[in-house]
FIDRENVO-535592 format. One record per residue (C-alpha): residue in three letters; x, y, z. Coordinates in steps of 0.1 Angstrom, whole numbers, plus 5000, padded with zeros to 4 digits. Layout:
alaXYZ
...
***
This chain:
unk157884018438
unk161484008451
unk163784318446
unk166884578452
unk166584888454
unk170184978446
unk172285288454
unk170085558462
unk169785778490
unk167785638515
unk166085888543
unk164085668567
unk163385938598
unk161385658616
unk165185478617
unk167385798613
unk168885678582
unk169985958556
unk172485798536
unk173085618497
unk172185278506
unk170484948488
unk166984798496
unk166184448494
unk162084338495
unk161183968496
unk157683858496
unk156284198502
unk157884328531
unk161184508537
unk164284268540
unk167084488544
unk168484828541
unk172284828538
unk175384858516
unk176184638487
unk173484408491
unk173184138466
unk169784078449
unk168483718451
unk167983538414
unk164883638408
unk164783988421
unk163984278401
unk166684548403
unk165984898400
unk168785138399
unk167885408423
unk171385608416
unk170486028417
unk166985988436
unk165685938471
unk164185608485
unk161785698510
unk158685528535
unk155585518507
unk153885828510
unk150385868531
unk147986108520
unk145286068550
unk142686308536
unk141486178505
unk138086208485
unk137785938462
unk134286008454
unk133385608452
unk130585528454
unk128485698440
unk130086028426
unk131985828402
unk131986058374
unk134486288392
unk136586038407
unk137085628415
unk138985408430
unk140685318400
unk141585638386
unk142585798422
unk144285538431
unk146185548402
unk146385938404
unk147985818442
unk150685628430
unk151485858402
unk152386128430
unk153985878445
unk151285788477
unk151185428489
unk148485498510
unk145185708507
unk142785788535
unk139685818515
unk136786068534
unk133185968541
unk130886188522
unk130485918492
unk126885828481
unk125485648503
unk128585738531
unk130785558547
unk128685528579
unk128385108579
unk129984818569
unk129184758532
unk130285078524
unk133185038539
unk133984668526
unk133284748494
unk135485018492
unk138184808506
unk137384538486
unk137084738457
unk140584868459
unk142584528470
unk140984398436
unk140984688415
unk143284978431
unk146985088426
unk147785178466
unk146885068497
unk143485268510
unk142185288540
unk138485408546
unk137785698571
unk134585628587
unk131385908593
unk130686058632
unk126986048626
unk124485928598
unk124486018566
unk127186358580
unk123486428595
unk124986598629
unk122786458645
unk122886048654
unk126285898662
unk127185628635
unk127985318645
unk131785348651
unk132585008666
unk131184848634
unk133185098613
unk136585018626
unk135584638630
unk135284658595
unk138884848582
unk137985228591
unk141085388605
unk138985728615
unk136185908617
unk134886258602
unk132186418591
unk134586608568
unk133186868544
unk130886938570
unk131586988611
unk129586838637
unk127887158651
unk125987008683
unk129086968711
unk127286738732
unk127186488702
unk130886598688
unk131986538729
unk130286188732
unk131686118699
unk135386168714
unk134485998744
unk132985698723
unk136085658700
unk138585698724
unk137085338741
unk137185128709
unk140685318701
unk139685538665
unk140785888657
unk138186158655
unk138886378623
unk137686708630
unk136286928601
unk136487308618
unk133987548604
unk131587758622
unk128287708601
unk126988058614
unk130088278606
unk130688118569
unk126988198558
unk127288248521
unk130588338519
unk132788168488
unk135788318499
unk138288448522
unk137388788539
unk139989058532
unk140989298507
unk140389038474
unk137088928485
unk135989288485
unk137689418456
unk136289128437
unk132489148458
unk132488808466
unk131088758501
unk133388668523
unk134488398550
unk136288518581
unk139088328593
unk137188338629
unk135288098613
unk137887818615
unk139087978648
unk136487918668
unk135687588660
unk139387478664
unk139487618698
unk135687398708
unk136987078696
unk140287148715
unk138687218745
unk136386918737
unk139586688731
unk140986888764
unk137786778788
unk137886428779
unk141086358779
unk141186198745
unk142986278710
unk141786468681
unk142986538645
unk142086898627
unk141686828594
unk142687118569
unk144587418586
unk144487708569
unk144788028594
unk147188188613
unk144488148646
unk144187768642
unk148287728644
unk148387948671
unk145687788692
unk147087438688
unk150387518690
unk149087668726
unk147087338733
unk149987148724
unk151987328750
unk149387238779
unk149286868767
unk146486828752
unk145886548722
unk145886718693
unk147386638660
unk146486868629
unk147586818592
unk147487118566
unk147687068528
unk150287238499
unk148087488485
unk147487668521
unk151787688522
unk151887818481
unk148587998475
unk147288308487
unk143588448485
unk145188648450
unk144688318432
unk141188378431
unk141788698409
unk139988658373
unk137288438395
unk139488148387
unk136987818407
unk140387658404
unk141187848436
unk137587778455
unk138187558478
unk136987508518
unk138787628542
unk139487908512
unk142788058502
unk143388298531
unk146288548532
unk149688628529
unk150488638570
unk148088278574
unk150688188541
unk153288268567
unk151988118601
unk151387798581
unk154987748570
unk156087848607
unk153987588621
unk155087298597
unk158387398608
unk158287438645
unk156187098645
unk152887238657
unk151387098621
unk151886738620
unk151086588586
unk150686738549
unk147586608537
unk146086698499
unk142086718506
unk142486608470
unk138886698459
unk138086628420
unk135286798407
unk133486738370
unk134387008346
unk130487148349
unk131087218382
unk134087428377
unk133387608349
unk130087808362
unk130188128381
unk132388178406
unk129088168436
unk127887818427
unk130987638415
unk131987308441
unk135087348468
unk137687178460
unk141087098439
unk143086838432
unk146486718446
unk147886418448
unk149586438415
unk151186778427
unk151786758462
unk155086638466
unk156486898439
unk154687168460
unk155487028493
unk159486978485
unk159887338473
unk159587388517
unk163087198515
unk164187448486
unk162887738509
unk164487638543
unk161287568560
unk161887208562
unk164686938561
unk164086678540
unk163686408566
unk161086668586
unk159486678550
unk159686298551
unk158086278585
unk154886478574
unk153986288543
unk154885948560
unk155785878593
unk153186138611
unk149886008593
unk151085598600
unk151485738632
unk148485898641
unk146285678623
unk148585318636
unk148585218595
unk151684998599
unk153185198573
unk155985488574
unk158985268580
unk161485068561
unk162084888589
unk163284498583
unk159484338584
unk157684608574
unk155684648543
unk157484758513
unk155685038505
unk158085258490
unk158785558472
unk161385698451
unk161786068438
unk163786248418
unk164286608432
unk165486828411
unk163286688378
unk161586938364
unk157686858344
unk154487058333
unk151087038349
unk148886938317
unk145486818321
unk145486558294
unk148486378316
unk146886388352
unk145786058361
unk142686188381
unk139386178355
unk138986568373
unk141086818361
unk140587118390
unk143587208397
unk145287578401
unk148787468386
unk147587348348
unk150087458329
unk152787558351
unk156287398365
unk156887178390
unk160387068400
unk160886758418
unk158386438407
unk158086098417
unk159685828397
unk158685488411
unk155885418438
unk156385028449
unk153484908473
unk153684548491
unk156784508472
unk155184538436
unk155884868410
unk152784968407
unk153985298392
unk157185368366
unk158185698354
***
């Protein structure tokens, strides 16, 4: 499909362009970004007057629960759930049924979603078998067939030898390591954050040296080899600290965090609400703080969702037993521009964490609207204001902490390869 994008304001950070300007895609791929552009014949026009035209969004922490766990989640309906929240681009997580630790999984979840999907996604890989911990997976085969990563994410790889061969392993066959920081032995059976709520409530609790003290192994990992790493997740005031530090000494560390660690505290657990259980948990108000600080001072990279969709029957139990997990992509850019409301963030740093950062880090070929790239594109109007309601999410799960509350700012048009795949 051929077509303008006419008169709306453009913010490309990968280009430094922040002004109202038109956008012409032919044959997938970005033609030109100027003013008064004329639209060939048979282009479709779409008047992009009052909203932003930004690089398609990338969410690169995903769970799309295919195969497998299909009854939460697939490739159709989070795919569709992407666009919808305006995401051209989904890094979908290993810990499927069977998981992503070969080839056919990985084809056919690639294959599945050029045939089937509504974005682009691109397959994150497992370290070891089966998220075992304890046999390297095959990672040359994974990113020979589309893997852009690898993690054993929703668990961590407790054994360092095996997490520092892994990182020495990826680094020669050129794949990102995800890291999944969580110290088995300090989380025990703990469902929540430790502090104040946790014991006021009597839910056992998770200390935030938990996620500390992994961070700092896998830095000092990434440190000794001399090769990158990613932490996945950040949710504590520690973590930022630490890699802000690393990042200071130079070592290769890139990190993302996701909107509910910047917008909810451990109080959104109150009344037992599962809709707040997630992993890392909710921590408190000073984490709250030190999260914001490092999105703005650029020691957290990316926003990321971890968007997680649980079944109904796995919510709705006790608050001990019920699954981890939300989801996000429907709400993340709502949550994540109230940061440009707030001062935290410009709107082309915003830009550069749901965009630029993850292409970047991952090498998607995606983030730009550079003449030649692909037109994946997104447009969003901020200032629109909608209700969370279940019945209207996309995603078949419904676990999310915002149901029936405001959101202002929504996406209105997600274009991928140069075809609207999404209309508001």
């Amino acid at each position: 499909m051929n077509m303008l994008i006419k008169g709306g304001r453009v913010i490309d950070p990968s280009q430094k362009i922040d002004d109202t300007l038109d956008v012409l895609v032919e044959n997938g791929l970005i033609k030109q970004v100027g003013k008064g552009l004329q639209a060939p014949a048979d282009a479709k026009v779409v008047d992009a007057a009052g909203k932003y035209v930004v690089p398609g969004l990338i969410d690169m922490h995903v769970h799309l629960r295919d195969p497998g766990l299909e009854y939460k989640e697939d490739i159709i309906s989070g795919t569709r759930a992407a666009v919808s929240g305006g995401f051209t681009s989904v890094c979908c997580m290993p810990n499927t049924k069977p998981t992503i630790d070969n080839k056919a999984v990985a084809s056919y979840i690639i294959n599945k979603s050029q045939s089937d999907g509504f974005c682009n996604v691109f397959p994150v890989g497992s370290i070891t078998y089966g998220l075992s911990g304890d046999r390297m997976a095959e990672m040359g085969e994974l990113k020979e067939s589309g893997c852009v990563a690898v993690s054993d994410d929703g668990r961590p790889v407790t054994n360092s030898e095996l997490m520092m061969r892994s990182l020495q392993y990826a680094a020669g066959i050129g794949i990102m390591v995800i890291s999944h920081a969580e110290e088995l032995e300090l989380v025990g059976e703990g469902v929540m954050n430790e502090g104040f709520t946790s014991t006021e409530l009597g839910l056992k609790g998770i200390p935030r040296v938990a996620e500390d003290i992994a961070t700092v192994r896998d830095i000092m990992l990434a440190e000794y080899t001399g090769t990158p790493i990613h932490i996945a997740h950040v949710s504590t005031k520690g973590s930022v600290r630490i890699i802000r530090e690393a990042k200071a000494r130079g070592v290769k560390v890139t990190c993302e965090t996701a909107p509910h660690y910047f917008t909810l505290t451990d109080d959104a657990v109150r009344g037992y609400n599962t809709n707040a259980k997630m992993n890392p948990p909710l921590r408190e108000a000073d984490d709250l703080s030190a999260i914001k600080q490092g999105l703005q001072d650029g020691t957290i990279d990316c926003i990321a969702t971890d968007h997680a969709p649980h079944h109904i029957d796995e919510k709705d139990v006790e608050f001990n037993v019920a699954m981890n997990g939300i989801i996000g992509l429907e709400t993340s850019l709502p949550l994540s521009l109230n940061l440009v409301r707030e001062g935290v963030l410009t709107l082309n740093q915003l830009i550069e964490k749901m965009s630029c950062n993850p292409s970047n880090i991952l090498g998607l070929n995606r983030g730009s609207l550079q003449a030649g790239a692909p037109a994946d594109i997104t447009l969003f109007d901020l200032e629109r204001e909608w209700t969370v309601e279940a019945d209207k999410l996309a995603s078949k799960s419904k676990n999310s902490p915002w149901l029936g509350q405001k959101m202002k700012g929504v996406a209105m048009a997600t274009i991928v390869s140069g075809t609207l795949k999404f209309e508001r």
